[in-house]
N, C-alpha and C positions, 0 to 999 in steps of 0.2 A: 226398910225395903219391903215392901207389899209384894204379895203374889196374885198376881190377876186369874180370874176366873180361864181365860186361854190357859195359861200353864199347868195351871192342876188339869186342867181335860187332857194335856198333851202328854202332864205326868200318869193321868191314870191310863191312857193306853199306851203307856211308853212299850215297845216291843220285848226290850227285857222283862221287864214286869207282867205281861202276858204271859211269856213263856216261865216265868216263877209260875204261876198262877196256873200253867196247866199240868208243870210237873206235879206240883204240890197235890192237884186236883187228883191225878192219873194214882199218885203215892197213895192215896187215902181211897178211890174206890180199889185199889189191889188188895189193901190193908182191909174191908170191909168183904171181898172176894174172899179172901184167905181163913177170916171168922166165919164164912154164912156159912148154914148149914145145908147137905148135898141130901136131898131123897133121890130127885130126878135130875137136879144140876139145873133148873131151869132158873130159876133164882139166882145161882149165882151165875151163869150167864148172860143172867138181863143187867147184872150192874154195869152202869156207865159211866164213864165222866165228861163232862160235857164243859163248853164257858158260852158265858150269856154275860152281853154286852147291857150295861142299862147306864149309871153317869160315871161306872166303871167297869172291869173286867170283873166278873164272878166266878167261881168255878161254882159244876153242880156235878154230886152224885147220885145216880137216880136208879133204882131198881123199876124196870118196867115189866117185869113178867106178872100177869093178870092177880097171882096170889099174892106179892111181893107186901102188901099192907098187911094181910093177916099173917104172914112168917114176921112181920116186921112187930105187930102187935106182941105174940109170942114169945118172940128171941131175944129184939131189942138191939141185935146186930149193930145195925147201922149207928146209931146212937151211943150205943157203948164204943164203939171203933173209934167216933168223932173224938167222944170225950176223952178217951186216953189217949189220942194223937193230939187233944189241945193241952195235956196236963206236961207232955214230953216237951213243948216248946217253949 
């Protein structure tokens, strides 16, 4: 039995699998929220989590406050969070 290129695009936006995809997503920027480190808080209220569509569902988490790369060079926050929420799975 073959799977046609239709079925995989319809499995990768299948709406349950989104909504994995953004718990998951939501879990791991809180989990990255929970480790940053607080001067002003602005850091950790720029983290986001976001889903971006491309020939599937993505989840993104994105710190967007202006210093966010240099705390990230630093701490290493975000990185360290990912890799032990991929070690736990």
């Amino acid at each position: 039995m073959a799977i046609s290129n239709w079925d995989l695009d319809a499995l990768t936006r299948d709406p349950g699998l989104v909504a994995f995809t953004q718990r998951t997503t939501e879990q791991l920027a809180a989990a990255v929220r929970a480790n940053a480190p607080e001067d002003s808080g602005d850091y950790k209220d720029g983290i986001q989590a976001s889903l971006k569509y491309q020939e599937r569902v993505v989840g993104v988490v994105e710190a967007t406050d202006p210093k966010s790369l240099i705390i990230e060079a630093k701490t290493g926050v975000m990185a360290r969070t990912v890799k032990r929420s991929a070690r736990r799975r």
